[in-house]
C-alpha angles and dihedrals in degrees: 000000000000091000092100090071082074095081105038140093125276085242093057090041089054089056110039091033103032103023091247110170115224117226117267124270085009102109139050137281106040094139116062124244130215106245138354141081136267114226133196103266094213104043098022092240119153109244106160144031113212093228085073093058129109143191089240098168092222093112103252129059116289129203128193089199142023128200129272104293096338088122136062117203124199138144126290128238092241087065088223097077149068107228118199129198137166109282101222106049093023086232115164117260114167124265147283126245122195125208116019088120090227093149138359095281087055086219139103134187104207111204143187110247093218089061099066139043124207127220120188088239119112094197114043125124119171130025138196126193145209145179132205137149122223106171127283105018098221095063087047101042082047087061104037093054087059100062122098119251088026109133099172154008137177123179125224149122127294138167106058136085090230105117120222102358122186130221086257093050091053099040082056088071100226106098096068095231126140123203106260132173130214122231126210118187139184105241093216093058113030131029119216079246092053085049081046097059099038089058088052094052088049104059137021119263104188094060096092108182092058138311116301106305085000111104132171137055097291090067095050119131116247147165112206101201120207100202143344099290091055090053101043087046094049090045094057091042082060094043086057090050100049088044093061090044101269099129102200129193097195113144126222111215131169114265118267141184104305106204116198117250121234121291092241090062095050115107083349090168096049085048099047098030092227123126139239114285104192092020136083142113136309128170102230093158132060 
């Protein structure tokens, strides 16, 4: 469960792997939400509803209550503290305090916000990920976010060992990125292999210098796999296509670090009202 850590940050890898503590009022999520549900950022598992977090003041985002055997308690290092992590994964979270009498329930969990990732939805359990690139990312992330049992995506750059590139840095062609998207999906409604298939009907995978007008190494198509079953289940996926005459040229490469794009470039369509321009889609399944 600990594959995830393949694509993050060395600053979410310090927290979740070596218990680093981020600085207060530096991350995301102080201020509750609705509805929704905080997930592990390193296993996917739900954790938290948003219904159970509060505006603590105390500089990172604070819960009064997880849910049913999501965390794992044990004493901190420091032998003062009570330290929590997933249960699951075992990756570090924070820790709880008892008795400030903040809320009703006179606990918080007090938790690194680079440690969890919230989706809208108020009943999920259980999340898998993955991440492709299939040209331009808004046309992917416009399509993505319309298929049923997505959570979540989030467009960036992925496949070089170029740390914390920018959009200028990958459109100059020298990093060796390619825009990639993050997908985030609810277990009890898609499969990797049902995510699979859908990017292979939105975009087109024989085309094999970029996506449509898109030309260029940035816009290659691509399947980071985290891990062997991802592989094995994207290679048969392309088997069954090239069976069928699709000859593809997406590559499967090892996951890497995936760095966040620039805010201005997440959900671009739904924030221009403009539509896809090399993207739309084919029925490549029956």
């Amino acid at each position: 469960m600990v594959k995830k850590l393949l694509s993050l940050t060395d600053s979410a890898v310090a927290i979740l792997r070596d218990k680093a503590t981020e600085p207060r009022y530096s991350g995301n999520y102080l201020e509750p939400f609705e509805k929704g549900t905080y997930l592990c950022r390193q296993c996917g598992l739900a954790l938290f509803r948003a219904d159970n977090q509060f505006a603590s003041a105390c500089g990172w985002p604070s819960f009064d209550s997880e849910l049913p055997g999501a965390i794992l308690r044990l004493p901190d290092q420091d032998g003062r503290r009570t330290e929590i992590l997933c249960h699951r994964c075992h990756g570090h979270l924070g820790h709880v305090f008892l008795g400030e009498g903040l809320t009703s329930k006179n606990l918080r969990h007090c938790v690194n916000s680079l440690s969890i990732e919230f989706v809208s939805s108020n009943d999920v359990m259980d999340t898998g990920e993955a991440i492709v690139a299939a040209g331009c990312f808004w046309g992917v992330q416009y399509y993505f976010d319309k298929l049923d049992g997505v959570l979540k995506t989030e467009v960036g750059y992925i496949g070089s060992h170029i740390d914390n590139p920018t959009y200028e840095d990958v459109c100059s062609k020298t990093t060796g990125h390619v825009e990639g998207i993050r997908v985030v999906y609810d277990v009890n409604r898609l499969s990797y292999e049902d995510v699979i298939k859908y990017f292979f009907e939105i975009h087109d995978p024989t085309q094999a210098n970029g996506q449509g007008p898109d030309i260029g190494e940035q816009y290659l198509s691509r399947i980071f796999c985290f891990d062997d079953e991802q592989h094995q289940t994207a290679a048969k996926v392309i088997a069954y296509l090239r069976q069928h005459d699709c000859d593809v040229v997406t590559e499967l490469l090892p996951m890497s670090v995936f760095w966040p794009a620039e805010e201005y470039h997440q959900d671009y369509y739904e924030k221009t009202g403009k539509s896809p321009y090399c993207h739309t889609r084919v029925r490549r399944f029956f």
